[in-house]
NUSE-475387 format. One record per residue (C-alpha): residue in three letters; residue number from 1; x, y, z. Coordinates in nm, 3 decimals. Each point is the difference from the previous one (the first is absolute). Example, Ala and Ser with C-alpha at 12.3 -4.5 7.8 and 13.67 -1.06 7.14 Angstrom:
2
<site ALA,1,<1.230,-0.450,0.780>>
<site SER,2,<0.137,0.344,-0.066>>
***
This chain:
307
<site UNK,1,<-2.147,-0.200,2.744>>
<site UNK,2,<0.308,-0.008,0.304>>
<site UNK,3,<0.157,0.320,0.099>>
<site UNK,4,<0.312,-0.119,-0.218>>
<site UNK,5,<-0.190,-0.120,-0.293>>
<site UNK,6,<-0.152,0.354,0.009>>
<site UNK,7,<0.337,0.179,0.051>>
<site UNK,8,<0.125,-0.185,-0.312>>
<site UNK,9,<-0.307,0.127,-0.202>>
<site UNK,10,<0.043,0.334,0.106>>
<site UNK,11,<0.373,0.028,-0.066>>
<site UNK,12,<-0.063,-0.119,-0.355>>
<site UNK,13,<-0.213,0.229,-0.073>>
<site UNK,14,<0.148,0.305,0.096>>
<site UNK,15,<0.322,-0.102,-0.118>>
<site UNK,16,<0.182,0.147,-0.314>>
<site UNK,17,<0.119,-0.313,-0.217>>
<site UNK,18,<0.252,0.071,-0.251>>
<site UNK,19,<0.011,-0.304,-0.267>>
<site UNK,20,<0.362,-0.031,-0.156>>
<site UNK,21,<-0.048,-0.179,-0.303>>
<site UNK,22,<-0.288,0.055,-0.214>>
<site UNK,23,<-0.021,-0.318,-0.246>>
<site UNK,24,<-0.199,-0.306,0.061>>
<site UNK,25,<0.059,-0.090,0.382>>
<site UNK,26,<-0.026,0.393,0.136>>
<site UNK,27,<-0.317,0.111,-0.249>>
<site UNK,28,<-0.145,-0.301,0.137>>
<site UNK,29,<0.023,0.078,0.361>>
<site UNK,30,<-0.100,0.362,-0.098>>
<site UNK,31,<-0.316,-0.129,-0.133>>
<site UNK,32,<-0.041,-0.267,0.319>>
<site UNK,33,<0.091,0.280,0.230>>
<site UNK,34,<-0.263,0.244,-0.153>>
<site UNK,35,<-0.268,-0.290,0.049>>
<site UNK,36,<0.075,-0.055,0.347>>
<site UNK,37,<-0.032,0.343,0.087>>
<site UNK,38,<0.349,0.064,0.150>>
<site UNK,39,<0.247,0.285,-0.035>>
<site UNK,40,<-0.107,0.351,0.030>>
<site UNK,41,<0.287,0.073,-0.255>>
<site UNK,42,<0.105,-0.294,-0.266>>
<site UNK,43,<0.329,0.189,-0.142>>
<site UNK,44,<0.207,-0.173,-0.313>>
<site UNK,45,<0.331,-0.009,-0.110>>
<site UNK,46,<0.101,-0.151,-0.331>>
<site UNK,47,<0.295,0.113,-0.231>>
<site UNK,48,<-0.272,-0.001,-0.301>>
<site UNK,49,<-0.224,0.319,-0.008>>
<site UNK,50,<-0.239,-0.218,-0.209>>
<site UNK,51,<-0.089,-0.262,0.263>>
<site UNK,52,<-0.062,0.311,0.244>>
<site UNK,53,<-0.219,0.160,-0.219>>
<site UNK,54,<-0.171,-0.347,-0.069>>
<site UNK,55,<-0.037,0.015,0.393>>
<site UNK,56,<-0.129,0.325,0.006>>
<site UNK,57,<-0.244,-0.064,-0.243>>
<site UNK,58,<-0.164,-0.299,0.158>>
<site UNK,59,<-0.016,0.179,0.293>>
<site UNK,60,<0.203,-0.291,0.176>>
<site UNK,61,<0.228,0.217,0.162>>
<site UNK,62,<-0.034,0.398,0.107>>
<site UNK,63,<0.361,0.132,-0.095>>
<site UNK,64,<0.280,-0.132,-0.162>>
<site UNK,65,<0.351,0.045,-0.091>>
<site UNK,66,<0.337,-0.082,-0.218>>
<site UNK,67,<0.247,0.145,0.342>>
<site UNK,68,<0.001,-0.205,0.339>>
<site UNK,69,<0.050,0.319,0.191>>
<site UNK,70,<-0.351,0.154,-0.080>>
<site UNK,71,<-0.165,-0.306,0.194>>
<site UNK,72,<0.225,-0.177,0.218>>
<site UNK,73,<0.086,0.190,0.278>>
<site UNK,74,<-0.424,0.084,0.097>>
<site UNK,75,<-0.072,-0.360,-0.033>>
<site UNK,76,<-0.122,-0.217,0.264>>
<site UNK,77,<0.011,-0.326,-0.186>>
<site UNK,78,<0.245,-0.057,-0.278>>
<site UNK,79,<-0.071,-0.321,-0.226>>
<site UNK,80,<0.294,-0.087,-0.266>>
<site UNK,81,<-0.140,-0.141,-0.293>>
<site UNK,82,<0.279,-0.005,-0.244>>
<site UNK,83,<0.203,-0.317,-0.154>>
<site UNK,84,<0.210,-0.112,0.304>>
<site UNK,85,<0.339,0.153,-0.139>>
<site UNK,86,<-0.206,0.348,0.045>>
<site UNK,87,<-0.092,-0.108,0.336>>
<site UNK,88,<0.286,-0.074,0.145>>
<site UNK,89,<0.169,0.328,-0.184>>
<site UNK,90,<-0.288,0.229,0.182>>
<site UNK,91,<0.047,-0.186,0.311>>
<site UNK,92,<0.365,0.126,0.003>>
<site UNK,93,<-0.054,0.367,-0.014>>
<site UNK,94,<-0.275,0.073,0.219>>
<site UNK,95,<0.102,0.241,0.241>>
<site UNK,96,<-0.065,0.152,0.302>>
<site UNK,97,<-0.232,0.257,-0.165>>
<site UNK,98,<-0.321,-0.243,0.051>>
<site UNK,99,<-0.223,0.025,0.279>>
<site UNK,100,<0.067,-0.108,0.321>>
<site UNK,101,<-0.211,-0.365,0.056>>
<site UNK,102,<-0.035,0.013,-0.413>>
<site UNK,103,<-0.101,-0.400,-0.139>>
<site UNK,104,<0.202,-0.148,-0.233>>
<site UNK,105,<-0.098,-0.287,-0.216>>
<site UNK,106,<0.053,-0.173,-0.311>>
<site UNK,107,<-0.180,-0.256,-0.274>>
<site UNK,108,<0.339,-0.111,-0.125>>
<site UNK,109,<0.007,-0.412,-0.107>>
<site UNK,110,<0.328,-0.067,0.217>>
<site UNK,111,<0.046,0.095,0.328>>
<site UNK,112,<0.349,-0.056,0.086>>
<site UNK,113,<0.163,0.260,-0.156>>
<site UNK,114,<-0.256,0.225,0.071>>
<site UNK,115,<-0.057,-0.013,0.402>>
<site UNK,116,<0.341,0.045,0.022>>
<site UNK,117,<0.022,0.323,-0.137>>
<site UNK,118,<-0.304,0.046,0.269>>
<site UNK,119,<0.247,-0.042,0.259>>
<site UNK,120,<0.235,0.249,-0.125>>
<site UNK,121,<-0.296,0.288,0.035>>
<site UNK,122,<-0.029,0.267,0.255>>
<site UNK,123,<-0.091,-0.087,0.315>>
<site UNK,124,<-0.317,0.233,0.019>>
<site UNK,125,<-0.152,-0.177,-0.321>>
<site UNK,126,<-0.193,-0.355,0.029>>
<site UNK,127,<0.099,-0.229,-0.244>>
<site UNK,128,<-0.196,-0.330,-0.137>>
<site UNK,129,<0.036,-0.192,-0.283>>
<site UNK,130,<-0.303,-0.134,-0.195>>
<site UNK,131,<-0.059,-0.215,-0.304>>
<site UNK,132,<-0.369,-0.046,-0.106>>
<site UNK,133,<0.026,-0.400,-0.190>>
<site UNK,134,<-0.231,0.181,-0.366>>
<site UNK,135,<0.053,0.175,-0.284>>
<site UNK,136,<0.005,-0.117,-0.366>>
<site UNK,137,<0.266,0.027,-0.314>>
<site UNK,138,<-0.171,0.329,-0.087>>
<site UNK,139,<0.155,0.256,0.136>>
<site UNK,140,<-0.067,0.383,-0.006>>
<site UNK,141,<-0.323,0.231,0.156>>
<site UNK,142,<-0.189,-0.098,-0.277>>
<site UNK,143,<-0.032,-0.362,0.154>>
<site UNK,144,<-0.062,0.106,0.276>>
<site UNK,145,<-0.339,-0.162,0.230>>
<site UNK,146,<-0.117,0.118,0.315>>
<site UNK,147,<-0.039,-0.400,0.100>>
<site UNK,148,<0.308,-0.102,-0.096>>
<site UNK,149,<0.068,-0.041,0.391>>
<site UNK,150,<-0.347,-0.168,0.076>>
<site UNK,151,<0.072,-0.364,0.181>>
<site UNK,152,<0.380,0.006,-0.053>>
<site UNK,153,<0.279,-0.042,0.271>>
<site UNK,154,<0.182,0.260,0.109>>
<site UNK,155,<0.313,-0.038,0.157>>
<site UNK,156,<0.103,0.243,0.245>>
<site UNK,157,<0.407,-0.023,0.119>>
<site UNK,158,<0.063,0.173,0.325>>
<site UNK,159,<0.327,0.177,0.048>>
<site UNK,160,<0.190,0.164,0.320>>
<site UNK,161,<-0.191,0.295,-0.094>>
<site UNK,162,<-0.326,-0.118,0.062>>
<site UNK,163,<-0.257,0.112,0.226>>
<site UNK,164,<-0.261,-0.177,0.144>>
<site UNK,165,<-0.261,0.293,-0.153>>
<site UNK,166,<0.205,-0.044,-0.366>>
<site UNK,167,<-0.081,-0.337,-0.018>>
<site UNK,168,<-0.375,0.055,0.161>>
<site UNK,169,<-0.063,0.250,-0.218>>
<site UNK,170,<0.119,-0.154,-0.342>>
<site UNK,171,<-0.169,-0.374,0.107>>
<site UNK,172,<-0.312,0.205,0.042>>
<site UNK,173,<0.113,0.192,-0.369>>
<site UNK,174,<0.062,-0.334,-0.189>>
<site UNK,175,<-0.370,-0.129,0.133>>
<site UNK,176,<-0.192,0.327,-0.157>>
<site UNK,177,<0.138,-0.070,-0.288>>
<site UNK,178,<-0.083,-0.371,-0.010>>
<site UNK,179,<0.301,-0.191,0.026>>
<site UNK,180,<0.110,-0.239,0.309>>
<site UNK,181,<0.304,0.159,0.212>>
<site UNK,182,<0.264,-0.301,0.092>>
<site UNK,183,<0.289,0.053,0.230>>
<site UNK,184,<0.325,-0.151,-0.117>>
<site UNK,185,<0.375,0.056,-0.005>>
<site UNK,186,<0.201,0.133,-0.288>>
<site UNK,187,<0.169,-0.336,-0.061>>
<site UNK,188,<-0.293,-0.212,0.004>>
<site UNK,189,<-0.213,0.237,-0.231>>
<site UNK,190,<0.236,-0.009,-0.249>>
<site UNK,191,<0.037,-0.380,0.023>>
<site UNK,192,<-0.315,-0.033,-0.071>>
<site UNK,193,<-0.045,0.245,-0.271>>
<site UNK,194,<0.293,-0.145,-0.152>>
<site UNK,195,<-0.158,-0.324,-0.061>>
<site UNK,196,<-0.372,0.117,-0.102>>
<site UNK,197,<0.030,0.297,-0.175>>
<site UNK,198,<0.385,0.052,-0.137>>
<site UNK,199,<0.062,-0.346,-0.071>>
<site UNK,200,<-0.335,-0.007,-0.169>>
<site UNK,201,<0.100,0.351,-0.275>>
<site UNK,202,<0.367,-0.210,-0.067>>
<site UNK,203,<-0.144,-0.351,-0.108>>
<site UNK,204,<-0.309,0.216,-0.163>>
<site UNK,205,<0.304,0.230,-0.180>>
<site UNK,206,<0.219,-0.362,-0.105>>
<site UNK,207,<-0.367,-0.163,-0.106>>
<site UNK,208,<-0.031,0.291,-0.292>>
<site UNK,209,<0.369,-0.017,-0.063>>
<site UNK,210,<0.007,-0.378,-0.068>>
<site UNK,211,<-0.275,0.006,-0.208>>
<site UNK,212,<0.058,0.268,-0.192>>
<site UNK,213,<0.380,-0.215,-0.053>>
<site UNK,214,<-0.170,-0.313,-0.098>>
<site UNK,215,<-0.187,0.219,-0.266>>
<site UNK,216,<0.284,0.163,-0.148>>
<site UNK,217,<-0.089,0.357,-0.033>>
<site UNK,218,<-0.368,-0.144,-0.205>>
<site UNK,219,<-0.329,0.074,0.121>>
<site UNK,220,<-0.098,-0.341,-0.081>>
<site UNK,221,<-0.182,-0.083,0.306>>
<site UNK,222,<-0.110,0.322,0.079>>
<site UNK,223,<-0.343,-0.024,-0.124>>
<site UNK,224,<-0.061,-0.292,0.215>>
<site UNK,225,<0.050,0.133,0.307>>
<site UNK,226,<-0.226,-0.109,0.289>>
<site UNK,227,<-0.096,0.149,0.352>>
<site UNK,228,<0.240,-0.231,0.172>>
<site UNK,229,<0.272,0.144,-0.207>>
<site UNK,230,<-0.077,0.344,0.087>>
<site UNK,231,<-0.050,-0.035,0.386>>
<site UNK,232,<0.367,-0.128,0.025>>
<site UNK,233,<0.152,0.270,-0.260>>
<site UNK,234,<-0.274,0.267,0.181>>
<site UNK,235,<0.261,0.102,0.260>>
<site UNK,236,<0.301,0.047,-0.235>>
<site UNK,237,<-0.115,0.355,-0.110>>
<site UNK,238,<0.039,0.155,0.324>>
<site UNK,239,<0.219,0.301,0.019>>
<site UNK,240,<0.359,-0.092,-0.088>>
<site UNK,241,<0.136,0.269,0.256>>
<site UNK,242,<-0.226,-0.086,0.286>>
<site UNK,243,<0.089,-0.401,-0.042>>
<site UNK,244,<0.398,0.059,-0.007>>
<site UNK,245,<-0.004,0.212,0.279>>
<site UNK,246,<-0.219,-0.309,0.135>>
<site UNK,247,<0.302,-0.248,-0.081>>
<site UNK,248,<0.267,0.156,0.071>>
<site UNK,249,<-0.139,0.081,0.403>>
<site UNK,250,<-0.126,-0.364,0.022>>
<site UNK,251,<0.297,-0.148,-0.177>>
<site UNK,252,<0.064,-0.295,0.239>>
<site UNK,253,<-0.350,-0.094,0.108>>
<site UNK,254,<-0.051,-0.050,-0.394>>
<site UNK,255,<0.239,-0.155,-0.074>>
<site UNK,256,<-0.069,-0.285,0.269>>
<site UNK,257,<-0.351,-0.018,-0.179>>
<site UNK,258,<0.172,-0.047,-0.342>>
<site UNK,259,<0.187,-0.283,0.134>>
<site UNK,260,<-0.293,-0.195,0.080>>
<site UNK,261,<-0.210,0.093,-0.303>>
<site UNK,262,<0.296,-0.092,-0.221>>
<site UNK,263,<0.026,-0.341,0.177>>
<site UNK,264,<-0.360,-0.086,-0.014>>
<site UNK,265,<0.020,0.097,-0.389>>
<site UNK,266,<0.313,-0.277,-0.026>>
<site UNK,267,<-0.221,-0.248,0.176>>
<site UNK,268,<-0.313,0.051,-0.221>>
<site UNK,269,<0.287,-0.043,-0.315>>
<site UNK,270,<0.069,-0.318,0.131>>
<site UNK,271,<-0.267,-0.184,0.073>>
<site UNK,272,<-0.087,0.124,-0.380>>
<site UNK,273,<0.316,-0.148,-0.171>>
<site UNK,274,<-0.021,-0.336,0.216>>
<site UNK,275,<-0.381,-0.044,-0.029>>
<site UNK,276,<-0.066,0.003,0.330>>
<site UNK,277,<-0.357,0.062,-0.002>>
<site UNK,278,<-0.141,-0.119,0.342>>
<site UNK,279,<0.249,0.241,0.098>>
<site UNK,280,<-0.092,0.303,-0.200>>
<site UNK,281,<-0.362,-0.084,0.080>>
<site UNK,282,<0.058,-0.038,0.408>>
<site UNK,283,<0.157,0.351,-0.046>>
<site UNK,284,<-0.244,0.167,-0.162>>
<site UNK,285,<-0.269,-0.156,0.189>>
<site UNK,286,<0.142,0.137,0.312>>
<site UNK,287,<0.076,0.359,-0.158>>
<site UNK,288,<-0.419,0.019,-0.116>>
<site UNK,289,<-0.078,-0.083,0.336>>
<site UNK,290,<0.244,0.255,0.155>>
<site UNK,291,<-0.146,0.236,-0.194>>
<site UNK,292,<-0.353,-0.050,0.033>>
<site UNK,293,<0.048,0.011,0.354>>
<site UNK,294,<0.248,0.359,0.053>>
<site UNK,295,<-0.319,0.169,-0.239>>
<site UNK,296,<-0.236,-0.117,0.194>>
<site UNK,297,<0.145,0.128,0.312>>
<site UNK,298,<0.072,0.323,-0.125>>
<site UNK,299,<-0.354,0.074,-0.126>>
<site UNK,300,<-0.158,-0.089,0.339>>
<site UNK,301,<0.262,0.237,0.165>>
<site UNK,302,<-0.099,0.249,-0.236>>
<site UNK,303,<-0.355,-0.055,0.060>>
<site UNK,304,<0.019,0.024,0.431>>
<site UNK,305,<0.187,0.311,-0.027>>
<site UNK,306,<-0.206,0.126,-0.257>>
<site UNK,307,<-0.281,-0.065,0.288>>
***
């Protein structure tokens, strides 16, 4: 281990981590936090006693609390893990009551919005945004895993208010816990999240709708459901409030992925009505192969860092 690795190790553990959000994507850190050994305090904030008392209870995190000014201001690393609405809310009324060098970071699915706030904050606090690419349509403490993180990407957003030690310190953070930190800018994360993980909820939400039009209000094919069926509709019982605050920060960026979706669905429609079956087929064939080929890849990415 380097002098810096170990200076990131040490930090970490010492530190007192206050989690602000205490549903899916903060229990779940908890829990990865607690296995990796780091924080010498894991503090909680949530605005519902009951998932602080869950915490308590499975001895995830040591104190915990319904009022931002118990924990805040003796924090050394502040994680937001709210719907992105909350986030950017929080983000506008921290003050200069925090400690002096005091890490701020976030797991909120747009970044935008967010790191500008970032740049609004105190000078004396160090501000990064972060977006771990997991999580499932449950929702709540009681889903939570402590391997939801293991072999994901994590993005990590740098801001005017970053520090060479922030970012050290939460790239060595993001590996104890299993994920993969990646460096990018606020406009290309949310680019890319745009197109493989908002874009994806929208055509998942107008799949269920359609179908549930073409069966008029019947349960008719119900029944008959397969597994393909639910893997596409899977996604469209995430948390309403969570995916609005999702659209409405990513607005444009989705909206350029709806375009194309919508003109690929067009195309498909007409090569249908005209018959044009080498067509359809030559499309398809090239989609399966696509496909095949972006899994593949991302298993044996999964599998080196996993090594």
């Amino acid at each position: 281990m380097n002098k810096e690795s170990d200076f990131q190790e040490q930090w970490l553990k010492n530190a007192t981590i206050t989690i602000y959000g205490l549903g899916l994507m903060g229990a779940s850190l908890a829990m990865a936090l607690r296995r990796a050994g780091i924080g010498k305090l894991i503090q909680a904030i949530d605005i519902n006693p009951d998932s602080i008392q869950t915490g308590l209870d499975l001895g995830i995190i040591d104190y915990g609390s319904t009022t931002p000014g118990d924990f805040l201001p003796q924090s050394d690393l502040i994680i937001l893990a709210m719907p992105v609405g909350a986030i950017c809310e929080t983000l506008e009324n921290l003050n200069a009551g925090l400690k002096t060098g005091v890490i701020v970071t976030d797991l909120g699915s747009t970044k935008i919005e967010i790191t500008k706030r970032m740049e609004n904050l105190p000078q004396h606090i160090a501000a990064v945004g972060g977006h771990p690419m997991c999580g499932m349509e449950l929702n709540g403490i009681g889903a939570a895993k402590p391997d939801l993180y293991d072999g994901e990407n994590f993005f990590l957003i740098p801001t005017s208010h970053t520090t060479t030690k922030t970012l050290s310190v939460l790239q060595y953070l993001i590996s104890a816990i299993g994920a993969m930190p990646i460096l990018t800018e606020a406009e290309t994360h949310d680019q890319i999240t745009a197109l493989t993980s908002h874009l994806p909820y929208l055509i998942s939400v107008a799949l269920l709708t359609g179908v549930q039009q073409c069966m008029s209000g019947t349960d008719l094919a119900e029944p008959y459901i397969g597994s393909g069926f639910q893997d596409m509709t899977r996604i469209a019982g995430s948390d309403k409030q969570m995916m609005l605050d999702i659209l409405l920060t990513n607005r444009r960026h989705i909206l350029t992925g709806l375009a194309s979706v919508e003109q690929t669905i067009v195309t498909v429609r007409r090569l249908l009505e005209t018959e044009q079956n080498d067509a359809l087929q030559k499309l398809l064939t090239v989609q399966m192969d696509n496909s095949r080929q972006m899994n593949t890849r991302k298993m044996k990415r999964s599998v080196q860092w996993s090594k």
